[in-house]
C-alpha positions, 0 to 999 in steps of 0.5 A: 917188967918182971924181976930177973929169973934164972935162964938156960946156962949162966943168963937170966931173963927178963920177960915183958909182955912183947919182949924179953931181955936175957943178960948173964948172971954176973952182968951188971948193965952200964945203963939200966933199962929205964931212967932211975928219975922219971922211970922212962925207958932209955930209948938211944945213945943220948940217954946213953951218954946222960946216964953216964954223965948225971945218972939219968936219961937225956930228957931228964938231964937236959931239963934237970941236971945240967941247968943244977948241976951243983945241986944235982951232984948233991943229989937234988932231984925234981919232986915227983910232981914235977916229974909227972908233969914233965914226962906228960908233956914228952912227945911220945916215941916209938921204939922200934925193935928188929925183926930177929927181937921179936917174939 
């Protein structure tokens, strides 16, 4: 995706190649829009809820942070080989969006 860019009013926009994200100025997100460990995108409320709890999505959490939690909160974190290999191994998912988000 590309950096945010001003927008109509006080919002900005965030434009990929199928959809866009528009958000105030003064906005900052609860969850970001892709897990800061595997660069996945936060796809539902259980990567909603990882992000919250160990500030990565659920697949990361359920493989990483919550079997070393101790050493998570110390700020341990896979290599990113590991990293790599894990998110290969992911079934793929689809995200569906409505029709109104459509462009």
């Amino acid at each position: 995706m590309t950096m945010w860019e001003k927008y109509i009013d006080d919002r900005l926009i965030k434009r990929h190649p199928k959809f866009s994200v528009i958000k105030p100025v003064d906005a900052e997100p609860a969850v970001p829009l892709c897990c800061p460990v595997c660069d996945m995108i936060m796809r539902n409320s259980d990567d909603e809820e990882a992000y919250v709890d160990v500030n990565c999505c659920h697949s990361c959490a359920f493989k990483w942070a919550h079997s070393r939690r101790t050493e998570w909160k110390l700020g341990w974190r896979p290599s990113q080989e590991e990293i790599l290999q894990a998110v290969s191994e992911r079934p793929n998912k689809i995200i569906e969006f409505p029709e109104a988000f459509k462009l």
